[in-house]
PDB file of N, CA, C and O in Angstrom:
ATOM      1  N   UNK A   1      11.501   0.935  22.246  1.00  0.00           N
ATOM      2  CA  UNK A   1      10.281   0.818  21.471  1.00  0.00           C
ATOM      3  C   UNK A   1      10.363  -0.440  20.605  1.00  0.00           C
ATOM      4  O   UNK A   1      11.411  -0.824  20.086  1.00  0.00           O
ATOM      5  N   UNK A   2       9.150  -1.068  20.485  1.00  0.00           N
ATOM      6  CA  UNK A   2       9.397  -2.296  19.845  1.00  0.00           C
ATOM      7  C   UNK A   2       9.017  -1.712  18.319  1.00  0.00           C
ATOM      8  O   UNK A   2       8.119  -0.932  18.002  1.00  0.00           O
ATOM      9  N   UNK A   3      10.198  -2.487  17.353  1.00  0.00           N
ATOM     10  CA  UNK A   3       9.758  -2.583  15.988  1.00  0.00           C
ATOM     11  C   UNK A   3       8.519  -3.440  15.264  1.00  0.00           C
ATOM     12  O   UNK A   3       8.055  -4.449  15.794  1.00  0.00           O
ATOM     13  N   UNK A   4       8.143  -3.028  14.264  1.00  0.00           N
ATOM     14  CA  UNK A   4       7.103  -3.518  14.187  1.00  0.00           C
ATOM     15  C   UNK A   4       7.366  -3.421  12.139  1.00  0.00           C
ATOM     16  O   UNK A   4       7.824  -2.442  11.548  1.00  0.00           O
ATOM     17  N   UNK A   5       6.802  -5.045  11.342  1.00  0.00           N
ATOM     18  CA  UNK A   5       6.167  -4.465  10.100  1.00  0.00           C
ATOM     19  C   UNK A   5       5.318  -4.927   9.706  1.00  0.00           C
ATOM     20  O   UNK A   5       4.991  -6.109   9.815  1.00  0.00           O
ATOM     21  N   UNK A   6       4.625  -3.824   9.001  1.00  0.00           N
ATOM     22  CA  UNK A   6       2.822  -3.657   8.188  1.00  0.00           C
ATOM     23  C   UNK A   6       2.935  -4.192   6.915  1.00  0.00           C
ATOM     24  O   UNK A   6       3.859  -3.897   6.158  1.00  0.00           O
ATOM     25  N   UNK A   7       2.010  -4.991   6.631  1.00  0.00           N
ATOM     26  CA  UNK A   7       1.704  -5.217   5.138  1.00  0.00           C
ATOM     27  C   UNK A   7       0.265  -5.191   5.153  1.00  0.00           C
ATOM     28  O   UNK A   7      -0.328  -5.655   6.127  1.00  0.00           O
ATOM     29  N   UNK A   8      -0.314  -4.734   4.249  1.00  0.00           N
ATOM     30  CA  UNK A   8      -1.551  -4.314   3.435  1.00  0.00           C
ATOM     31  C   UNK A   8      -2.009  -4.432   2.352  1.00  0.00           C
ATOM     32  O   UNK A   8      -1.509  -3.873   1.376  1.00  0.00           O
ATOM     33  N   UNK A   9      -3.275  -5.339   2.279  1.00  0.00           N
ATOM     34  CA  UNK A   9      -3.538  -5.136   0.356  1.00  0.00           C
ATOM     35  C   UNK A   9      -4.896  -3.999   0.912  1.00  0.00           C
ATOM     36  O   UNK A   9      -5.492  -3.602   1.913  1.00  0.00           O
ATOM     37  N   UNK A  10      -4.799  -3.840  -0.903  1.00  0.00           N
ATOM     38  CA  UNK A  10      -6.215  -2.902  -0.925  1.00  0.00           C
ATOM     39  C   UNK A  10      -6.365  -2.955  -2.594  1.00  0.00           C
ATOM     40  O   UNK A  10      -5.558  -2.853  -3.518  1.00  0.00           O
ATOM     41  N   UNK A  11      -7.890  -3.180  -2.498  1.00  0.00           N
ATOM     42  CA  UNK A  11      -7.892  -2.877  -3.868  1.00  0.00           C
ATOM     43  C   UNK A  11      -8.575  -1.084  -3.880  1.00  0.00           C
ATOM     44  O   UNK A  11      -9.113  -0.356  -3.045  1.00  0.00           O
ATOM     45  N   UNK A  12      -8.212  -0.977  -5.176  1.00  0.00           N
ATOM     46  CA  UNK A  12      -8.574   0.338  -5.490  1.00  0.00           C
ATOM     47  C   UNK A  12      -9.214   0.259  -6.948  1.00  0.00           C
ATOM     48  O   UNK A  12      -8.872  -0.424  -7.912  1.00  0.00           O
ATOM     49  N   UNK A  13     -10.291   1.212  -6.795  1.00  0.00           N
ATOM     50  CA  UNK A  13     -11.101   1.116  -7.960  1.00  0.00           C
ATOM     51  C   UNK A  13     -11.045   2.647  -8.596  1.00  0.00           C
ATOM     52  O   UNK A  13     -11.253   3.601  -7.845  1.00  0.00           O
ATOM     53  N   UNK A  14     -10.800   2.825  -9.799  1.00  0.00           N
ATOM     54  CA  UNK A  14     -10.417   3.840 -10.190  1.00  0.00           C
ATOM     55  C   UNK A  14     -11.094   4.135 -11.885  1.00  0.00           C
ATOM     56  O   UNK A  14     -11.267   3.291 -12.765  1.00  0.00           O
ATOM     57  N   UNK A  15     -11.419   5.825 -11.941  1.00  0.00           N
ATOM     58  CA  UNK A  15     -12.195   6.015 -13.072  1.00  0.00           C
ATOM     59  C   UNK A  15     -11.432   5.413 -14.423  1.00  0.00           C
ATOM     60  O   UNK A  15     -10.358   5.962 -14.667  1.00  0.00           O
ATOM     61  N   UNK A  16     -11.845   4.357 -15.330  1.00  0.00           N
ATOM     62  CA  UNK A  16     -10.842   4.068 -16.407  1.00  0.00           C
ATOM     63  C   UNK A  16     -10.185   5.173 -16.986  1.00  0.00           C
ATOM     64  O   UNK A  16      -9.000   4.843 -17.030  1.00  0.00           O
ATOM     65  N   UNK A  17     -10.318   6.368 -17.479  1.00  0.00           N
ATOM     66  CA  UNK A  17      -9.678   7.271 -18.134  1.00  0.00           C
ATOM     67  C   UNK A  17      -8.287   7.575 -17.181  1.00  0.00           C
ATOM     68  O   UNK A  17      -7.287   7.887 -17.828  1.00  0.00           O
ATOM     69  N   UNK A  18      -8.149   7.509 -15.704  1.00  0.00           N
ATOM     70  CA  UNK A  18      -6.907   7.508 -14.779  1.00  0.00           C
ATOM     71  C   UNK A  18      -6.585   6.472 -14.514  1.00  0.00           C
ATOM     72  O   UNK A  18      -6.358   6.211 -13.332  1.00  0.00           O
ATOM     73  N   UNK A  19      -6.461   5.608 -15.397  1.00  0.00           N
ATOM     74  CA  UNK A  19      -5.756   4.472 -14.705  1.00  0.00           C
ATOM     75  C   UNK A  19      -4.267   4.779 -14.537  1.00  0.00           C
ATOM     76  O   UNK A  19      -3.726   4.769 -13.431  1.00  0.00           O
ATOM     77  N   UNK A  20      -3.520   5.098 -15.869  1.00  0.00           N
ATOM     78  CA  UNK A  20      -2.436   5.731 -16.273  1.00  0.00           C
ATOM     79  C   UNK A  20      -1.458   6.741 -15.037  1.00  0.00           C
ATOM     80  O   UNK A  20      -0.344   6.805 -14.517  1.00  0.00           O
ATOM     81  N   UNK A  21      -2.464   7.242 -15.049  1.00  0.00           N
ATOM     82  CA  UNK A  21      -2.134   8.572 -14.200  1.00  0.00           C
ATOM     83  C   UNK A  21      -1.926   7.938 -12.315  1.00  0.00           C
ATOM     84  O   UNK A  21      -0.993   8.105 -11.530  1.00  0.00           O
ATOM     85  N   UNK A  22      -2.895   7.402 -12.200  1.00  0.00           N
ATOM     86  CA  UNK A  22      -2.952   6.458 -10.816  1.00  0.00           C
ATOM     87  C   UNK A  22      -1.766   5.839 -10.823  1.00  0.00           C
ATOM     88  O   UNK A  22      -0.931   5.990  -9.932  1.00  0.00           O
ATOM     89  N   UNK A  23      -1.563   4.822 -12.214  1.00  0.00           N
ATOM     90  CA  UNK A  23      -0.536   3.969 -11.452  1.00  0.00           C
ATOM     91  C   UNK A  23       1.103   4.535 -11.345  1.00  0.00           C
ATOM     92  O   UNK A  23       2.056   4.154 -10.664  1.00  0.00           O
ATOM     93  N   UNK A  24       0.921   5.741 -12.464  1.00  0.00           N
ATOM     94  CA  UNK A  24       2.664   6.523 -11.967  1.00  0.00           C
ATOM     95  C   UNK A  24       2.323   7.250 -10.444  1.00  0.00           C
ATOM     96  O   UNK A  24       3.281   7.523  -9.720  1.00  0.00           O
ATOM     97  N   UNK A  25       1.405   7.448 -10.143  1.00  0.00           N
ATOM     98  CA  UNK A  25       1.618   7.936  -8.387  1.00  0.00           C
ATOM     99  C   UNK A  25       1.382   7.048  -7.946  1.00  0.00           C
ATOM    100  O   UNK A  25       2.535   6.886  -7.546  1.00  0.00           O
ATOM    101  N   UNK A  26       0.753   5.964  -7.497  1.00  0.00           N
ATOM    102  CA  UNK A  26       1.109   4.825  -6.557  1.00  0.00           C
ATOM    103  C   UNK A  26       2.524   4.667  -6.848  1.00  0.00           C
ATOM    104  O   UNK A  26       3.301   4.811  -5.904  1.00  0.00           O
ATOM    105  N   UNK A  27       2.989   4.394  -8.005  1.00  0.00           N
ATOM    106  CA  UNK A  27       4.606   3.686  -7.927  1.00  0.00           C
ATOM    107  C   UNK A  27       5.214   5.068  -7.375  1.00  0.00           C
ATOM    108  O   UNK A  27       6.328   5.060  -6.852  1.00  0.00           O
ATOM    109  N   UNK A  28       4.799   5.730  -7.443  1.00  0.00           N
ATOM    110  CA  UNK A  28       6.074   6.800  -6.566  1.00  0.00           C
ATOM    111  C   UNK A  28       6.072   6.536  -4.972  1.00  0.00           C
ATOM    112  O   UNK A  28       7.110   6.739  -4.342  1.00  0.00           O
ATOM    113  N   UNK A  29       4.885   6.076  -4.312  1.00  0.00           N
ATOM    114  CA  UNK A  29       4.793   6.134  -3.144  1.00  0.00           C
ATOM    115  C   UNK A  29       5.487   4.728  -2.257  1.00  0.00           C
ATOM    116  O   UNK A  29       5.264   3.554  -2.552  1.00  0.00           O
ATOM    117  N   UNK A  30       6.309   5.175  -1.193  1.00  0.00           N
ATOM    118  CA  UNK A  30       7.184   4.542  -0.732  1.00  0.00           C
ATOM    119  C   UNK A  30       6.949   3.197   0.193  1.00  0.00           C
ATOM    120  O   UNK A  30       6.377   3.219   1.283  1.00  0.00           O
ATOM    121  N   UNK A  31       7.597   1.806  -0.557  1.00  0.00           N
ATOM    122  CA  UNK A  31       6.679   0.543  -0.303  1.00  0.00           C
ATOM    123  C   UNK A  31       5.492   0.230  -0.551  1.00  0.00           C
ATOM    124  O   UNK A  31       4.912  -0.459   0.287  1.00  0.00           O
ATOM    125  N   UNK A  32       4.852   0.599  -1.651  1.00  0.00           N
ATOM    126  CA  UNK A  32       3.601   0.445  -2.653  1.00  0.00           C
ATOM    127  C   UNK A  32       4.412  -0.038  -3.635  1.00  0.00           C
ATOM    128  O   UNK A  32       5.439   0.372  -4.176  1.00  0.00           O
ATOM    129  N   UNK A  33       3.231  -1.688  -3.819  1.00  0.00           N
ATOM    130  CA  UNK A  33       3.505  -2.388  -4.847  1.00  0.00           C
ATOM    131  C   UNK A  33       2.152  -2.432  -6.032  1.00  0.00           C
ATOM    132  O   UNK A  33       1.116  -2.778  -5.465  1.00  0.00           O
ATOM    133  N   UNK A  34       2.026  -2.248  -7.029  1.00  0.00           N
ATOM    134  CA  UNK A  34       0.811  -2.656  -7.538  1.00  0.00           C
ATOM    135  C   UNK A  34       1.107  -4.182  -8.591  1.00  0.00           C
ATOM    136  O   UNK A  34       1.941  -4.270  -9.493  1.00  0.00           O
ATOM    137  N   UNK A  35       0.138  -5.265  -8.124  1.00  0.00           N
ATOM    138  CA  UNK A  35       0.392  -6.293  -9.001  1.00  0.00           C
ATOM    139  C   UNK A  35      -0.578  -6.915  -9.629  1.00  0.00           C
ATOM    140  O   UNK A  35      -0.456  -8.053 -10.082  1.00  0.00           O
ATOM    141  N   UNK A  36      -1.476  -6.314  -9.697  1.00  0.00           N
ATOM    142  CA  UNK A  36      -2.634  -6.494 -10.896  1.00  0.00           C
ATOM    143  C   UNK A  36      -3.904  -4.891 -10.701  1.00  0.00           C
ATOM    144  O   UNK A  36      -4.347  -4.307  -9.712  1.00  0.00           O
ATOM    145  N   UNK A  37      -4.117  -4.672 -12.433  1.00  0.00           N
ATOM    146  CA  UNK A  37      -5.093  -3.742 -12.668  1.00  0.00           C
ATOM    147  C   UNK A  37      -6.256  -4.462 -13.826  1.00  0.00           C
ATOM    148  O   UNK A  37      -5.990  -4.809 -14.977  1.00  0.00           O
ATOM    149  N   UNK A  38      -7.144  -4.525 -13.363  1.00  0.00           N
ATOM    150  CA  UNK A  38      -8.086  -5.367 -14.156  1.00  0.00           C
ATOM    151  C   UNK A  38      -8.969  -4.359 -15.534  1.00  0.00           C
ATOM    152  O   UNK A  38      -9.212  -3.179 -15.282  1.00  0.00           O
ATOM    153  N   UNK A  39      -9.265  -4.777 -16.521  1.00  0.00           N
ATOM    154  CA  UNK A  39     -10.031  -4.326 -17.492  1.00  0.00           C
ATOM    155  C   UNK A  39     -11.232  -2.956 -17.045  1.00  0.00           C
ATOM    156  O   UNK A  39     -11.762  -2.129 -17.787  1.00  0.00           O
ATOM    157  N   UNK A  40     -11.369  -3.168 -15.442  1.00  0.00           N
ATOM    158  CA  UNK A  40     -12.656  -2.739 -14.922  1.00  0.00           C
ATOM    159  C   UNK A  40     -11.837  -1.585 -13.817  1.00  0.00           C
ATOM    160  O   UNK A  40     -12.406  -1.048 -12.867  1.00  0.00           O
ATOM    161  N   UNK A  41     -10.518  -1.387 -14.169  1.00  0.00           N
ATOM    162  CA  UNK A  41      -9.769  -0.504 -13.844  1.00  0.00           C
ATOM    163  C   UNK A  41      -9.457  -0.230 -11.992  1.00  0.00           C
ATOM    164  O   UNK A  41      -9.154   0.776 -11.350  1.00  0.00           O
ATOM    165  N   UNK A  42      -9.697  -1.571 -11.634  1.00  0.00           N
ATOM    166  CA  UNK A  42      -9.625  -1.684 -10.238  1.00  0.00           C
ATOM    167  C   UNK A  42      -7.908  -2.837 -10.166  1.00  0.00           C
ATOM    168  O   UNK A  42      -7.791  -3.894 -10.787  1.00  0.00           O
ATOM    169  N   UNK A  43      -6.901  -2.268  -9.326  1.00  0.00           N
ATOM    170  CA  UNK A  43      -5.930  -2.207  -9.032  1.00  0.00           C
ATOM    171  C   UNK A  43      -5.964  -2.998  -7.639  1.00  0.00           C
ATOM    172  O   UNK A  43      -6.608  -2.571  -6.681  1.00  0.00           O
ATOM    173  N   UNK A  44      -5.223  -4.185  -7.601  1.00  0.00           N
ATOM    174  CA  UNK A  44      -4.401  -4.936  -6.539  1.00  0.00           C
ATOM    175  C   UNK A  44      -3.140  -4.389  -6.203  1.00  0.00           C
ATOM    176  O   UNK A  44      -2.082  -4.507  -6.820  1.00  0.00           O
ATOM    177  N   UNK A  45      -3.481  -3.485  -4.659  1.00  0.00           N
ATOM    178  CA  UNK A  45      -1.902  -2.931  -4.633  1.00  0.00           C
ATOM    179  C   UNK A  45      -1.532  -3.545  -3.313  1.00  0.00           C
ATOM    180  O   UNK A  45      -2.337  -3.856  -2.435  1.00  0.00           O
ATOM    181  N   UNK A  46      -0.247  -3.684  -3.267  1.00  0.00           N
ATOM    182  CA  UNK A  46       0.093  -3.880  -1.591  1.00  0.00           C
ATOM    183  C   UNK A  46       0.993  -2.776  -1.050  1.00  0.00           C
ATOM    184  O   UNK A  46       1.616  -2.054  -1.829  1.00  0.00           O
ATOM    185  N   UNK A  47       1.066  -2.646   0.164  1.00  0.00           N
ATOM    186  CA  UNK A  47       1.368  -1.309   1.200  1.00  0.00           C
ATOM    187  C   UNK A  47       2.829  -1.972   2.283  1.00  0.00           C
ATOM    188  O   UNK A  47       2.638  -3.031   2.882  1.00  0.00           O
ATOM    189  N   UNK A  48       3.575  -1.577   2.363  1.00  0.00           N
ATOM    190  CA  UNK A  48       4.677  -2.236   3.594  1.00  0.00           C
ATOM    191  C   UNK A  48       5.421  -1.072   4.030  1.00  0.00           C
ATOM    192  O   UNK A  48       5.832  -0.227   3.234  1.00  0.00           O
ATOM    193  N   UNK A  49       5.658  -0.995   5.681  1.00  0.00           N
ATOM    194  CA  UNK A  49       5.741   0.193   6.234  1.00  0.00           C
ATOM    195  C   UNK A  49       6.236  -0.792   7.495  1.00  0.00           C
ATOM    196  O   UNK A  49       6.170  -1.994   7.751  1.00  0.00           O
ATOM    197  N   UNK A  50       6.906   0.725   8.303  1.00  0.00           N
ATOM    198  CA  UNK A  50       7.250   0.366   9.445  1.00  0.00           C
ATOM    199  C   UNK A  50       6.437   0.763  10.736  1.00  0.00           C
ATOM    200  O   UNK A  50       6.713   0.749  11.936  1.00  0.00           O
ATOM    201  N   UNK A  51       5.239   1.148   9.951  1.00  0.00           N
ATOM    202  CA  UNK A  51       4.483   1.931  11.187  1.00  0.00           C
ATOM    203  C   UNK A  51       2.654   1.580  10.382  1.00  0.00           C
ATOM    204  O   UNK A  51       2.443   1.368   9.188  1.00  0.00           O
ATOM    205  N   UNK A  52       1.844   1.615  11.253  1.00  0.00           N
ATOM    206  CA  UNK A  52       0.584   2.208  11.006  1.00  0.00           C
ATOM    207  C   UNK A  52       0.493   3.209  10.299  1.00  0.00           C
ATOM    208  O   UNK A  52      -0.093   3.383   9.230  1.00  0.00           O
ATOM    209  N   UNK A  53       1.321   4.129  11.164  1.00  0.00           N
ATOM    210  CA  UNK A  53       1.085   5.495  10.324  1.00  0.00           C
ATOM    211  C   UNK A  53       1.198   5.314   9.229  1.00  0.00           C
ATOM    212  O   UNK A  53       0.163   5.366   8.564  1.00  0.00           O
ATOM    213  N   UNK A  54       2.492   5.018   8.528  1.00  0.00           N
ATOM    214  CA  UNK A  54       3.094   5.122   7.733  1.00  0.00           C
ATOM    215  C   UNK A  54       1.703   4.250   6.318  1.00  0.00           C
ATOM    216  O   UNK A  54       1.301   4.833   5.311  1.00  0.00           O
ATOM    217  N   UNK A  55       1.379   3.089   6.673  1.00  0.00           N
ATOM    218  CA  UNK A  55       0.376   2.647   5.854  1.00  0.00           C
ATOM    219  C   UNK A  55      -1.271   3.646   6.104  1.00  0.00           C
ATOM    220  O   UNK A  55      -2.175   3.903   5.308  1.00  0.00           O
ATOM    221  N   UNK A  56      -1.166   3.839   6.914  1.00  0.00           N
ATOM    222  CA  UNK A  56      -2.698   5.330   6.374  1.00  0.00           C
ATOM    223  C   UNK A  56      -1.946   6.482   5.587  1.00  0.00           C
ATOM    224  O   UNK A  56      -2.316   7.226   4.679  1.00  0.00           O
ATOM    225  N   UNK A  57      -0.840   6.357   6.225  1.00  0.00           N
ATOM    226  CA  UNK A  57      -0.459   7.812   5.146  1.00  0.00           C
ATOM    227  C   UNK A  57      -0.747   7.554   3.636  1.00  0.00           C
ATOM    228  O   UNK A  57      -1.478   8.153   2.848  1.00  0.00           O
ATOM    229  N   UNK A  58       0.166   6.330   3.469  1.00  0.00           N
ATOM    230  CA  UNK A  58      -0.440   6.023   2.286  1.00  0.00           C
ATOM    231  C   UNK A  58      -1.725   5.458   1.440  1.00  0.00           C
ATOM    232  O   UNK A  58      -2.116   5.464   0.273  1.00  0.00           O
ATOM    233  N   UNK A  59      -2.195   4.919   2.840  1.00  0.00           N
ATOM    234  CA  UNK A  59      -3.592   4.489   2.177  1.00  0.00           C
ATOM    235  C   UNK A  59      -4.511   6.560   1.680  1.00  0.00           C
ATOM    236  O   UNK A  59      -4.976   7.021   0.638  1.00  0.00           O
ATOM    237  N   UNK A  60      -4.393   6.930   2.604  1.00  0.00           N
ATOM    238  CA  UNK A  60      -4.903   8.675   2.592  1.00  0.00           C
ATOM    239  C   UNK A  60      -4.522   9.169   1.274  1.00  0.00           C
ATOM    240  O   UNK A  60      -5.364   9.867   0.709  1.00  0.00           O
ATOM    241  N   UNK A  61      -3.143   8.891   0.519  1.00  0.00           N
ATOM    242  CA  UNK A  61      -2.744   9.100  -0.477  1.00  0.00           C
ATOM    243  C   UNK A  61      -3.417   8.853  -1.980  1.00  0.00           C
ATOM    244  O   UNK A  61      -3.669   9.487  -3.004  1.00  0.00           O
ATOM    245  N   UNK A  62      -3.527   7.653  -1.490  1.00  0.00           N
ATOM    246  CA  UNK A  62      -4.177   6.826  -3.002  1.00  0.00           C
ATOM    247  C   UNK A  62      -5.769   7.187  -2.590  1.00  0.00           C
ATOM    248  O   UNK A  62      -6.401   7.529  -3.589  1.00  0.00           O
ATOM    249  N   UNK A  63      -6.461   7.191  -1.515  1.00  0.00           N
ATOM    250  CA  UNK A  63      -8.013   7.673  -1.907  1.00  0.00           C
ATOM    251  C   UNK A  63      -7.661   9.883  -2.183  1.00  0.00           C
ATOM    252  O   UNK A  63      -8.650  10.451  -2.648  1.00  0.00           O
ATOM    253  N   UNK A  64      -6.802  10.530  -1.987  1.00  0.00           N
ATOM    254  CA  UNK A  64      -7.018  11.604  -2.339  1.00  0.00           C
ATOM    255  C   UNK A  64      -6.411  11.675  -4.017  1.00  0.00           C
ATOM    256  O   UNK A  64      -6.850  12.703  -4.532  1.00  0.00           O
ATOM    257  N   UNK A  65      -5.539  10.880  -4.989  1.00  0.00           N
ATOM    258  CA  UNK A  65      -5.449  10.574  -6.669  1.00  0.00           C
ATOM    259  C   UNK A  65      -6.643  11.536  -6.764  1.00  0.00           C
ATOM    260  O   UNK A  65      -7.332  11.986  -5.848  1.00  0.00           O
ATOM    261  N   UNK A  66      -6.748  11.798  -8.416  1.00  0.00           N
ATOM    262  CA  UNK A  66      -7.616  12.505  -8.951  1.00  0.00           C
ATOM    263  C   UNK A  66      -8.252  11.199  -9.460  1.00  0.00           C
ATOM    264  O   UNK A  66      -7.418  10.379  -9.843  1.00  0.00           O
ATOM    265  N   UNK A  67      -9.199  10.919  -9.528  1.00  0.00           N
ATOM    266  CA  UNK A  67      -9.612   9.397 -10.668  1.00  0.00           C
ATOM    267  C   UNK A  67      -9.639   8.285  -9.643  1.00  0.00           C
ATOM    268  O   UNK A  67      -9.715   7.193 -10.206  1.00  0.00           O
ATOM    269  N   UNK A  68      -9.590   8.175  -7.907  1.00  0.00           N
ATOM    270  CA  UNK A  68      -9.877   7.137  -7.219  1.00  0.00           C
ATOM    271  C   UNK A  68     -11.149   7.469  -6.898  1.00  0.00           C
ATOM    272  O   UNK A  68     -11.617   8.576  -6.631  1.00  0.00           O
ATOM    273  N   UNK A  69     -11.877   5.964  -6.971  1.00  0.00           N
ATOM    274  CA  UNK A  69     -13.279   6.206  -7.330  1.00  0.00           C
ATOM    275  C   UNK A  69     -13.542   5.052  -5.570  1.00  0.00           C
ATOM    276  O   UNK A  69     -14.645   5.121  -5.028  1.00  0.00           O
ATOM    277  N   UNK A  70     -12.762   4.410  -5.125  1.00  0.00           N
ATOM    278  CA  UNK A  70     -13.166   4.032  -3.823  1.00  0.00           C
ATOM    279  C   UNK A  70     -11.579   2.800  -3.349  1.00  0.00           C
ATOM    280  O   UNK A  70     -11.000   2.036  -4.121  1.00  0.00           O
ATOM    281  N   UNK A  71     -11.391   2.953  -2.395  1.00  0.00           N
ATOM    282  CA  UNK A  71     -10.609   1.884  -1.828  1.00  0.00           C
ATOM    283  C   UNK A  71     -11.014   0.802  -0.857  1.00  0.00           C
ATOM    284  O   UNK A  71     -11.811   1.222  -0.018  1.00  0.00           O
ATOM    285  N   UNK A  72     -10.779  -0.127  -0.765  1.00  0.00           N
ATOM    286  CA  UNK A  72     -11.063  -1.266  -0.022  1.00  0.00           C
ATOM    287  C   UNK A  72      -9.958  -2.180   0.742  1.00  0.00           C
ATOM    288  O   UNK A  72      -9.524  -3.209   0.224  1.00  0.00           O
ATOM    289  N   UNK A  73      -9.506  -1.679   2.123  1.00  0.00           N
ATOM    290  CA  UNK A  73      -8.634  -2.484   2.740  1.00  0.00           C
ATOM    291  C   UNK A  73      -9.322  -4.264   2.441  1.00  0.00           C
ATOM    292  O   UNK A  73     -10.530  -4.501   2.406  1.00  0.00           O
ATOM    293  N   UNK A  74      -8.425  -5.134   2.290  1.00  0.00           N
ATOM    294  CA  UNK A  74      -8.421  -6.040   2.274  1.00  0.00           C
ATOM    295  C   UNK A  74      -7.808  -7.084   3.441  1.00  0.00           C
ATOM    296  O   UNK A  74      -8.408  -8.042   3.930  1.00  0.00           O
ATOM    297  N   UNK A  75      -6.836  -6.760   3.662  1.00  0.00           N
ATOM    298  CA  UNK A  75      -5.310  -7.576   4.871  1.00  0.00           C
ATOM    299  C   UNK A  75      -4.487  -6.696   5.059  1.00  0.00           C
ATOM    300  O   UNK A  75      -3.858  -6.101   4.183  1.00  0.00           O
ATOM    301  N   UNK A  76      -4.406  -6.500   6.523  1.00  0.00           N
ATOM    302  CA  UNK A  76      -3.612  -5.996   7.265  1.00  0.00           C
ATOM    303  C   UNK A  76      -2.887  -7.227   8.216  1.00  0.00           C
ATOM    304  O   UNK A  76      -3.472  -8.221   8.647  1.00  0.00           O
ATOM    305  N   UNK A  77      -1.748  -6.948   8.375  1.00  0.00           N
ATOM    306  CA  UNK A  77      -0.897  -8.090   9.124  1.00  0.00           C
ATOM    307  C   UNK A  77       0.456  -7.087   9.829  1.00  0.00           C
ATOM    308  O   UNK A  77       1.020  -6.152   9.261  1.00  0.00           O
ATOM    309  N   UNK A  78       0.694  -7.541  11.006  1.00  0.00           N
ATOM    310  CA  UNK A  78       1.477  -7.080  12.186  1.00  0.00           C
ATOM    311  C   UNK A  78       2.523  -7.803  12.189  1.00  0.00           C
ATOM    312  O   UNK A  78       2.187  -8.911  12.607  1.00  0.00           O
ATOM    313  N   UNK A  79       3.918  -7.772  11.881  1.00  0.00           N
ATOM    314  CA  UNK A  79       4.343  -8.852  13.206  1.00  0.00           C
ATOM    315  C   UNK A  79       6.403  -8.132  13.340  1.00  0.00           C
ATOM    316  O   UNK A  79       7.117  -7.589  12.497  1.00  0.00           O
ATOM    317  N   UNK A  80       6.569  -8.392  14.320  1.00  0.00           N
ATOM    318  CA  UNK A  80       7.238  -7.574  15.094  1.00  0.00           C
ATOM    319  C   UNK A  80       8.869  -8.226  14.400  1.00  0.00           C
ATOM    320  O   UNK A  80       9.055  -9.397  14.069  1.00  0.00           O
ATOM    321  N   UNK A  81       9.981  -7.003  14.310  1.00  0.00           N
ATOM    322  CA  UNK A  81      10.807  -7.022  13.585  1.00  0.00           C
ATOM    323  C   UNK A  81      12.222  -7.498  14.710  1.00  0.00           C
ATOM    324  O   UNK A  81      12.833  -6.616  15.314  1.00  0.00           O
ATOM    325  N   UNK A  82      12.524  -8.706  14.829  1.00  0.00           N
ATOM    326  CA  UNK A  82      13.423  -8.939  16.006  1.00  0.00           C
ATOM    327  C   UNK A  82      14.790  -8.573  15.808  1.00  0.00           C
ATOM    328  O   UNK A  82      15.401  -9.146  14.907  1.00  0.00           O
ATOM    329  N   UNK A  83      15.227  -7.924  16.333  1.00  0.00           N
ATOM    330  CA  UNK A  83      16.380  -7.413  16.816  1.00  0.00           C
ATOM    331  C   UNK A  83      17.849  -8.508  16.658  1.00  0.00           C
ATOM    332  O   UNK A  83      17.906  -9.537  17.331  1.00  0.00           O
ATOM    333  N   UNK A  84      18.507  -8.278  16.091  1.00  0.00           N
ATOM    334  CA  UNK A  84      19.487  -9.385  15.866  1.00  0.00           C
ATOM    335  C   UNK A  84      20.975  -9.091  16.674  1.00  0.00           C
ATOM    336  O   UNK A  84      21.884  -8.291  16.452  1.00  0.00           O
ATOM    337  N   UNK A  85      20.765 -10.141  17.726  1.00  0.00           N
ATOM    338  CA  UNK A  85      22.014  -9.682  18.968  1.00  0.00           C
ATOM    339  C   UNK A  85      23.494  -9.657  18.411  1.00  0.00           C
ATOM    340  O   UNK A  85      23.615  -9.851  17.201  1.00  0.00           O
ATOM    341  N   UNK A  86      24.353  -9.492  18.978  1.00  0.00           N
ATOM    342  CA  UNK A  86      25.764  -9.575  18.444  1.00  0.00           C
ATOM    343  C   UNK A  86      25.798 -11.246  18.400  1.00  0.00           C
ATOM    344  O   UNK A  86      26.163 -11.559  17.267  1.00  0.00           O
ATOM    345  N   UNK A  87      25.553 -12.432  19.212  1.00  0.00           N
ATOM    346  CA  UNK A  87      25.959 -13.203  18.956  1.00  0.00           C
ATOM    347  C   UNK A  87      25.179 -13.798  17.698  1.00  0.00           C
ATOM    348  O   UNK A  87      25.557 -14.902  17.308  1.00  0.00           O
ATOM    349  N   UNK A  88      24.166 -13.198  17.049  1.00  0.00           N
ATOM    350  CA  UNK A  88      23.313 -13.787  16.118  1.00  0.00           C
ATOM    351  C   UNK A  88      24.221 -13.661  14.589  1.00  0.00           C
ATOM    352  O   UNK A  88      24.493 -12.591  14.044  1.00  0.00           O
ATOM    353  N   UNK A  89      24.553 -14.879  14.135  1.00  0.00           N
ATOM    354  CA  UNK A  89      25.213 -14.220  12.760  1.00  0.00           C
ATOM    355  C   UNK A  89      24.748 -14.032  11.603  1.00  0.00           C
ATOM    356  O   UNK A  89      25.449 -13.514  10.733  1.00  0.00           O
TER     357      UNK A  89
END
């Protein structure tokens, strides 16, 4: 099976009173980065996974939060994880 890795932004827009609450569960979730939350309580996060799945799981995650008010994929990017032979050092 060929390896493969995902990266993803998304912004997420979220009720101001959860911002708090949002951003300790995104940081729990595994390869979720968040690197900007704006005044207007919408969040620049990025997603990295070894699978598709693995980035809907988490995208599924952050729109079911209590206080996510909508998400917006932004960039998705593919590219395949090469295998490093014995003679490769």
């Amino acid at each position: 099976m060929r390896q493969e890795y995902h990266i993803t932004s998304l912004v997420v827009h979220a009720a101001p009173s959860a911002v708090a609450q949002i951003t300790a569960d995104i940081e729990t979730l595994a390869g979720a980065d968040i690197h900007a939350i704006s005044d207007q309580a919408k969040f620049v996060v990025t997603l990295e996974g070894e699978s598709q799945a693995s980035i809907l799981k988490n995208i599924e995650a952050i729109n079911a939060l209590n206080g996510v008010l909508s998400s917006s994929l932004i960039y998705h990017q593919v590219e395949p994880v090469e295998e490093k032979s014995e003679e490769t050092p």
